[in-house]
Biopython code that builds the backbone (N, CA, C, O; Angstrom):
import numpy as np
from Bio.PDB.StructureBuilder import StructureBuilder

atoms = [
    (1, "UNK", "N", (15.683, -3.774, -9.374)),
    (1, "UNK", "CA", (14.333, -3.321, -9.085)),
    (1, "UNK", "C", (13.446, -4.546, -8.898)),
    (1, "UNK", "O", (13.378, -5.340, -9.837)),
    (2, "UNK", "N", (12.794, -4.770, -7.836)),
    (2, "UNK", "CA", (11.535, -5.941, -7.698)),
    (2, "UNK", "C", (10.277, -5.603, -8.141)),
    (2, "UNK", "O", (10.040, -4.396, -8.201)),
    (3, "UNK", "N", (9.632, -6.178, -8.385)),
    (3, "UNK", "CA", (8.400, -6.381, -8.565)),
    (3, "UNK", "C", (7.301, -6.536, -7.769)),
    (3, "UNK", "O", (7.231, -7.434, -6.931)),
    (4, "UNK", "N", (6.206, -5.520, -8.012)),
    (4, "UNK", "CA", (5.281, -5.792, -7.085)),
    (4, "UNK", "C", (4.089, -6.343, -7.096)),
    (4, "UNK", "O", (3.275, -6.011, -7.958)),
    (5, "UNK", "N", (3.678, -7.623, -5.784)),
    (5, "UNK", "CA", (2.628, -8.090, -6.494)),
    (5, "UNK", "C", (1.242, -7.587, -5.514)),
    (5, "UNK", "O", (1.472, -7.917, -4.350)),
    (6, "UNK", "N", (0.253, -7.080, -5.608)),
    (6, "UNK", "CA", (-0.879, -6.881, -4.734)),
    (6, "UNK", "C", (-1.872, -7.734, -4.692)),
    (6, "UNK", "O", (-2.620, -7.920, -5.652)),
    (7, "UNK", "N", (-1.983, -8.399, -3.447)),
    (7, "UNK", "CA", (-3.288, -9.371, -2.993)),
    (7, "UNK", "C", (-4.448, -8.930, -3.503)),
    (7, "UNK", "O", (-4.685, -7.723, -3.463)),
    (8, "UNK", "N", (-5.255, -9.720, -3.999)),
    (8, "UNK", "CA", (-6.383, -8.980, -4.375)),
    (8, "UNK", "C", (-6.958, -8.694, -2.907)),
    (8, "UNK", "O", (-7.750, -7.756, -2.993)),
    (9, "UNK", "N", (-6.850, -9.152, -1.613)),
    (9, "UNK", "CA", (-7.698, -8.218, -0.841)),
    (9, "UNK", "C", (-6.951, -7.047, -0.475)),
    (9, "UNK", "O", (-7.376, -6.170, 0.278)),
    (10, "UNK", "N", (-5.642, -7.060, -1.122)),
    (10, "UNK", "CA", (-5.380, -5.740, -0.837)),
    (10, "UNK", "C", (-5.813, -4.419, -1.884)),
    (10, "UNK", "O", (-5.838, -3.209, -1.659)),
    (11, "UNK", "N", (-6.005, -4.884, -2.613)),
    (11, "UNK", "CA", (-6.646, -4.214, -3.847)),
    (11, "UNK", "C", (-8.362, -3.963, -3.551)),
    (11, "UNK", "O", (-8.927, -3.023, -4.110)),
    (12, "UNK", "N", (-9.138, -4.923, -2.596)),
    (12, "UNK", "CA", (-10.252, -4.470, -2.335)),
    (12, "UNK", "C", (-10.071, -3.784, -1.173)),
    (12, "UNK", "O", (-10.975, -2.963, -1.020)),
    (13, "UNK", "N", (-9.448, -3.785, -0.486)),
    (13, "UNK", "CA", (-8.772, -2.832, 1.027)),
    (13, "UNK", "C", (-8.830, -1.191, 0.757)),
    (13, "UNK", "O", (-9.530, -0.280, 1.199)),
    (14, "UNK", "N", (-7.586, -1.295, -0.327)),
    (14, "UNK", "CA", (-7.729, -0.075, -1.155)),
    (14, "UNK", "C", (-8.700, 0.596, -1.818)),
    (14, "UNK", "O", (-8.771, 1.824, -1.813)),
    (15, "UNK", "N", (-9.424, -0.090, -2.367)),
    (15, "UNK", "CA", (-10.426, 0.442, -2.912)),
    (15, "UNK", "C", (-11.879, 0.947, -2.106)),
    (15, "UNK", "O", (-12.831, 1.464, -2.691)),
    (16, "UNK", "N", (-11.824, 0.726, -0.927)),
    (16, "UNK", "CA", (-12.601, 0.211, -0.089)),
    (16, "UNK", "C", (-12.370, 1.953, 0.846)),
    (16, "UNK", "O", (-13.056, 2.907, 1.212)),
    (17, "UNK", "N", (-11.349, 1.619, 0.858)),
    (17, "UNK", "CA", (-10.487, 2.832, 1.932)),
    (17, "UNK", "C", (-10.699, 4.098, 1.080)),
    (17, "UNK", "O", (-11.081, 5.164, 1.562)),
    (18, "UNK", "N", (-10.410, 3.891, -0.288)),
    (18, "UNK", "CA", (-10.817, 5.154, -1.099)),
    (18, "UNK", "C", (-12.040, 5.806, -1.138)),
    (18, "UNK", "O", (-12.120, 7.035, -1.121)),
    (19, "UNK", "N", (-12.902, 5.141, -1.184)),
    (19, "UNK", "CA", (-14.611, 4.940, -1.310)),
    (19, "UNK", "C", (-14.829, 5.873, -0.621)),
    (19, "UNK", "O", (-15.271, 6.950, -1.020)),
    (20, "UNK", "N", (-14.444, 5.480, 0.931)),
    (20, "UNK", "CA", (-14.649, 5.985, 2.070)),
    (20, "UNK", "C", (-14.107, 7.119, 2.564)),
    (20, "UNK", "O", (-14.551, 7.971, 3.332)),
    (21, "UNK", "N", (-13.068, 6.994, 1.997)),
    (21, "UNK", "CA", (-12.595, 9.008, 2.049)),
    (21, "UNK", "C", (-13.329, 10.051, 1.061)),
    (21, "UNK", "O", (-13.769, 11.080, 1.573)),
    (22, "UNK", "N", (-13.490, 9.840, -0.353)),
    (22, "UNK", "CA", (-13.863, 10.341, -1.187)),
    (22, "UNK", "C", (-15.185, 10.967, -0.479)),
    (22, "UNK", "O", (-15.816, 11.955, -0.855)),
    (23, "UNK", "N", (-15.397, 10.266, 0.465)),
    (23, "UNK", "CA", (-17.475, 10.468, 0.762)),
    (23, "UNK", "C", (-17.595, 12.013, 1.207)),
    (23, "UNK", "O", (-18.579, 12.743, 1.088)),
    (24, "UNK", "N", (-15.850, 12.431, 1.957)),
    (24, "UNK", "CA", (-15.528, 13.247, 2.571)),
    (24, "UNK", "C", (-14.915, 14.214, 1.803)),
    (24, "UNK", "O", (-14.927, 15.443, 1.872)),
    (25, "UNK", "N", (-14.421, 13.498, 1.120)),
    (25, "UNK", "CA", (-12.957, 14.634, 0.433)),
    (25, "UNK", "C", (-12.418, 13.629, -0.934)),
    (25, "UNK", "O", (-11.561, 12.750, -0.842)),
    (26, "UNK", "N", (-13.103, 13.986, -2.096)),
    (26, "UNK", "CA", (-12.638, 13.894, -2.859)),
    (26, "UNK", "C", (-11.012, 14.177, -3.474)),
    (26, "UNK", "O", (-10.177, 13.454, -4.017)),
    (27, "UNK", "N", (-11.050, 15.276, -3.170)),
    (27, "UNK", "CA", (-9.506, 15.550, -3.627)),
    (27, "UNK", "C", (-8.347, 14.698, -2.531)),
    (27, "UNK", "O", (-7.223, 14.257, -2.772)),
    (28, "UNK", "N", (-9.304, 14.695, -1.039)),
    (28, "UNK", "CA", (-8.003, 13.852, -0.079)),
    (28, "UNK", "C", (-8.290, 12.616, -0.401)),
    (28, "UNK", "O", (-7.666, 12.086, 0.518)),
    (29, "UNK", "N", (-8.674, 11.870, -0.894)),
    (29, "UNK", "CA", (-8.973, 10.360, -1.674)),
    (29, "UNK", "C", (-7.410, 10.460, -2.403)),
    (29, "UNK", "O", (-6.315, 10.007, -2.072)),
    (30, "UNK", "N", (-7.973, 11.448, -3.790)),
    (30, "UNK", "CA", (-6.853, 11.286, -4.639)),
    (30, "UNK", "C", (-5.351, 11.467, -3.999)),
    (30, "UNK", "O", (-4.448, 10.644, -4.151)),
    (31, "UNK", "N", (-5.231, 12.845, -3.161)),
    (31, "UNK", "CA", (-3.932, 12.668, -2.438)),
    (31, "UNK", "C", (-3.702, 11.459, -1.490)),
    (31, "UNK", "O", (-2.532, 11.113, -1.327)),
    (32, "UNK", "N", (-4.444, 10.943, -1.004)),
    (32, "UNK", "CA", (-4.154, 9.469, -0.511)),
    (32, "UNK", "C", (-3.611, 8.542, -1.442)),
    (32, "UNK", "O", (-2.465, 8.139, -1.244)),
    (33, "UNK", "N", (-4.159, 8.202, -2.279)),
    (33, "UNK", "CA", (-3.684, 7.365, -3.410)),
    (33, "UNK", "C", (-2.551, 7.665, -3.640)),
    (33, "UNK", "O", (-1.580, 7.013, -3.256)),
    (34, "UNK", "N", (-2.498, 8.917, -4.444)),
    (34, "UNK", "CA", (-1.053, 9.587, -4.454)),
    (34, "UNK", "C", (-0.276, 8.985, -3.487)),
    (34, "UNK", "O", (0.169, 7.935, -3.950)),
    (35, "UNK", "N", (0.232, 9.246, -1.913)),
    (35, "UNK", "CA", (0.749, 9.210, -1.369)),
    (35, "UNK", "C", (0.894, 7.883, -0.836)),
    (35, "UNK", "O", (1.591, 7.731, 0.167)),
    (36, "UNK", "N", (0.168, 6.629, -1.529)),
    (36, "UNK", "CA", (0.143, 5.430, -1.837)),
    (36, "UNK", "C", (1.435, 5.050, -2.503)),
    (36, "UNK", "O", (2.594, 4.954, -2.098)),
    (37, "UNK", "N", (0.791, 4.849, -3.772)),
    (37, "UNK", "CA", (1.533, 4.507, -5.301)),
    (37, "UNK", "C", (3.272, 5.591, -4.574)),
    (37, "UNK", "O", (4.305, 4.921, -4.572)),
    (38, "UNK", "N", (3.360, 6.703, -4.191)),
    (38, "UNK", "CA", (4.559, 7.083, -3.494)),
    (38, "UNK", "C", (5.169, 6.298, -3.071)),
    (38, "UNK", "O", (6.269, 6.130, -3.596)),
    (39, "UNK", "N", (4.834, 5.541, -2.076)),
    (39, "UNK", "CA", (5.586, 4.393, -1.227)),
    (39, "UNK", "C", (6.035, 3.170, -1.662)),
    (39, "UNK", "O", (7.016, 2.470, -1.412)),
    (40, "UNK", "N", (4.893, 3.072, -2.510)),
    (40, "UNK", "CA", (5.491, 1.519, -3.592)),
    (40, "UNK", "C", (6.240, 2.283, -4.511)),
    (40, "UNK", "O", (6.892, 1.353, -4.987)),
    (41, "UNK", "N", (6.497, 2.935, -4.905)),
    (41, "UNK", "CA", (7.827, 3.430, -5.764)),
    (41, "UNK", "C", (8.942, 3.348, -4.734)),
    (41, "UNK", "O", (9.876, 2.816, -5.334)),
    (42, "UNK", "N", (9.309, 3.601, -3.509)),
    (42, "UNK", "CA", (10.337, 3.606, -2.660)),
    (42, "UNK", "C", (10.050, 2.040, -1.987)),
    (42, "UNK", "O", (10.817, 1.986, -1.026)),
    (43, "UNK", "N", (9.559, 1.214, -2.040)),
    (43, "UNK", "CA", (9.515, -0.443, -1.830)),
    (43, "UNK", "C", (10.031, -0.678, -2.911)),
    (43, "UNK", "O", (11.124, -1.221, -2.750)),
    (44, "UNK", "N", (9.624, -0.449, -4.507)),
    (44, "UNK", "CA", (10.757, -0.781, -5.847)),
    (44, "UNK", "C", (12.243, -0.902, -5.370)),
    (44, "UNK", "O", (12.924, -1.926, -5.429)),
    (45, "UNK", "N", (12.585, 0.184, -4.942)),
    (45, "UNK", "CA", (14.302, 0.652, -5.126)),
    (45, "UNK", "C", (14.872, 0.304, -3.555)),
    (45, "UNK", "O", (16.100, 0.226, -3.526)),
    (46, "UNK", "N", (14.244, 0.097, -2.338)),
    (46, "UNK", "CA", (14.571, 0.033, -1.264)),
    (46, "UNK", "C", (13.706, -1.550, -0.857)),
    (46, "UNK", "O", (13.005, -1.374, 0.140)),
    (47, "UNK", "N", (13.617, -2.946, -1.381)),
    (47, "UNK", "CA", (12.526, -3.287, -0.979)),
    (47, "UNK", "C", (12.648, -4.457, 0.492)),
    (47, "UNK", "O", (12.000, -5.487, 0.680)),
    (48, "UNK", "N", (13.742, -3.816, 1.385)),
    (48, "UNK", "CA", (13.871, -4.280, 2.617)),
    (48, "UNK", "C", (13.371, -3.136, 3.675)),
    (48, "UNK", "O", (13.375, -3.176, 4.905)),
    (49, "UNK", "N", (12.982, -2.206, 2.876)),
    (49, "UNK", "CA", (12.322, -1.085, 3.926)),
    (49, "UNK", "C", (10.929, -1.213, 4.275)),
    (49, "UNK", "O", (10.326, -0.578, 5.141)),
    (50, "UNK", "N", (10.512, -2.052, 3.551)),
    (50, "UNK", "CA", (9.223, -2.806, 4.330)),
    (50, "UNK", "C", (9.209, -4.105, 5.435)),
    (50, "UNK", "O", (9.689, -5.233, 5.539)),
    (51, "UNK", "N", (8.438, -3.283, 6.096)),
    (51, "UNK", "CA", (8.620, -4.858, 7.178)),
    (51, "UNK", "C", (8.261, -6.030, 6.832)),
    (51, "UNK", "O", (7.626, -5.909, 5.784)),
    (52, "UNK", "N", (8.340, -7.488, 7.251)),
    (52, "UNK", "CA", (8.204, -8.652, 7.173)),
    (52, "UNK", "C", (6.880, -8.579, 7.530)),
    (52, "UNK", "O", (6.332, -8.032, 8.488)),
    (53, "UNK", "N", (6.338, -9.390, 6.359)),
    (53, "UNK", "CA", (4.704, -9.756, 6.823)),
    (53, "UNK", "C", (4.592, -11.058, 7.777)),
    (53, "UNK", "O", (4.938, -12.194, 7.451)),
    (54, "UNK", "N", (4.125, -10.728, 8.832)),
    (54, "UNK", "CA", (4.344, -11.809, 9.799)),
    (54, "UNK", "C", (2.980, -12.996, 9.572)),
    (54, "UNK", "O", (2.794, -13.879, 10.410)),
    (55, "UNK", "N", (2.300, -12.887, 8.618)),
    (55, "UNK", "CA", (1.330, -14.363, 8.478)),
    (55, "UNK", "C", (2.153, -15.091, 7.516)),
    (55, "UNK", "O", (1.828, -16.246, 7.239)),
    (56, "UNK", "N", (3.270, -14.512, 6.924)),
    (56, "UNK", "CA", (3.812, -15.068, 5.884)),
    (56, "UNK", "C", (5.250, -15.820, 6.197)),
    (56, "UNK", "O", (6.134, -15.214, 6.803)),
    (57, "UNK", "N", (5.430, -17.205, 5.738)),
    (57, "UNK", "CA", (6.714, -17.432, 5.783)),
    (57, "UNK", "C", (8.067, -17.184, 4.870)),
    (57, "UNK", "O", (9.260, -17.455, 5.009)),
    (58, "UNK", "N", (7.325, -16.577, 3.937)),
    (58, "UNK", "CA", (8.841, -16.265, 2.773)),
    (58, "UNK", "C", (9.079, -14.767, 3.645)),
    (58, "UNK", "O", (8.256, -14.092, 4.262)),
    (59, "UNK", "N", (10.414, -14.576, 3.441)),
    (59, "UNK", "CA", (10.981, -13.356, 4.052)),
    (59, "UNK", "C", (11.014, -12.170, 3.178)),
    (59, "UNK", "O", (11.374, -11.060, 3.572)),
    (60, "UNK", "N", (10.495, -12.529, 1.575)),
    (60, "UNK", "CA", (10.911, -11.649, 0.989)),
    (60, "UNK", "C", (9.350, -10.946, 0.864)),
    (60, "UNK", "O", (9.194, -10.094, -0.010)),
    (61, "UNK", "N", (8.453, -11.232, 1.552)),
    (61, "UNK", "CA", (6.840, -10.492, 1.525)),
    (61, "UNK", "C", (7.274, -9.652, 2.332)),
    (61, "UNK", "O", (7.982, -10.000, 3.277)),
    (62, "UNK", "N", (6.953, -8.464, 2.127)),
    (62, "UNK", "CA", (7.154, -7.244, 3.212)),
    (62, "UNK", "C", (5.449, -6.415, 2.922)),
    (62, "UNK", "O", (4.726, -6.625, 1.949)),
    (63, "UNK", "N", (5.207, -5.627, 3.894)),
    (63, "UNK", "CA", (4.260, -4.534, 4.155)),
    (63, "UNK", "C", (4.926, -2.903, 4.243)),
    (63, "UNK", "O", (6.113, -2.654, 4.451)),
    (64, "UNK", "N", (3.981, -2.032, 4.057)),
    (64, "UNK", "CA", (4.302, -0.907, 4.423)),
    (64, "UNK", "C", (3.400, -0.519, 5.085)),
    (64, "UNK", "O", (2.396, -1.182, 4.821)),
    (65, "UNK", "N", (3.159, 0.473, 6.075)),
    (65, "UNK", "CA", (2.223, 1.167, 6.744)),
    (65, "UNK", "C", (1.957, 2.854, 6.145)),
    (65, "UNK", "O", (2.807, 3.695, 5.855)),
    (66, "UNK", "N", (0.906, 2.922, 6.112)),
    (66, "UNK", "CA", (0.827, 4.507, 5.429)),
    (66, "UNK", "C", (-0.439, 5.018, 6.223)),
    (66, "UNK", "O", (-1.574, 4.554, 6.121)),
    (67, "UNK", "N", (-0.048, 6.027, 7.007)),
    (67, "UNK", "CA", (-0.948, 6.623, 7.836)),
    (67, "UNK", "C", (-1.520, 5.421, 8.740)),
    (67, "UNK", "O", (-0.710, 4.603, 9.178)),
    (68, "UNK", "N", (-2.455, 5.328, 8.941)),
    (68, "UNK", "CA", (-3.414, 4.300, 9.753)),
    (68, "UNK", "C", (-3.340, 3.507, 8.982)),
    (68, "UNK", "O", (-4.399, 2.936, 9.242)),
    (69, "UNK", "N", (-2.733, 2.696, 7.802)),
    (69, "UNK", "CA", (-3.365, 1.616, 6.894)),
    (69, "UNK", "C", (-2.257, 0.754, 6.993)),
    (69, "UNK", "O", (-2.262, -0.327, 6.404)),
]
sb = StructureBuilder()
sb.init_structure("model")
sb.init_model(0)
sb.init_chain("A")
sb.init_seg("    ")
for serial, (resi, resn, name, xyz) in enumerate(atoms, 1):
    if name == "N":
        sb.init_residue(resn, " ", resi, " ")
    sb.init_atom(name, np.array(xyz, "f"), 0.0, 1.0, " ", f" {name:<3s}", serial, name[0])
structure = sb.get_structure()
């Protein structure tokens, strides 16, 4: 199992992105999140199923895409 580490601007990204749904839809905020924290549980156990972050030179940084994000 790897470990995950989050950029803090990805942590203000997120938080940012939440804000902004909530304005709309509280409950689809939380199922967003949800369906967040989902994906980094399957980056844990699978963590070549994220793509290569291409600003990065270590190979072992990967991204996921979730919806538009």
């Amino acid at each position: 199992m790897v470990e995950i580490e989050w950029s803090e601007s990805a942590k203000k990204d997120l938080k940012n992105i939440l804000h902004y749904i909530s304005q709309d839809s509280p409950s689809y905020s939380e199922f967003f999140l949800n369906g967040i924290l989902e994906k980094i549980e399957y980056l844990k156990g699978f963590p070549q199923m994220g793509r290569k972050v291409p600003e990065s030179d270590d190979p072992n940084d990967r991204e996921l895409i979730f919806q538009n994000y």
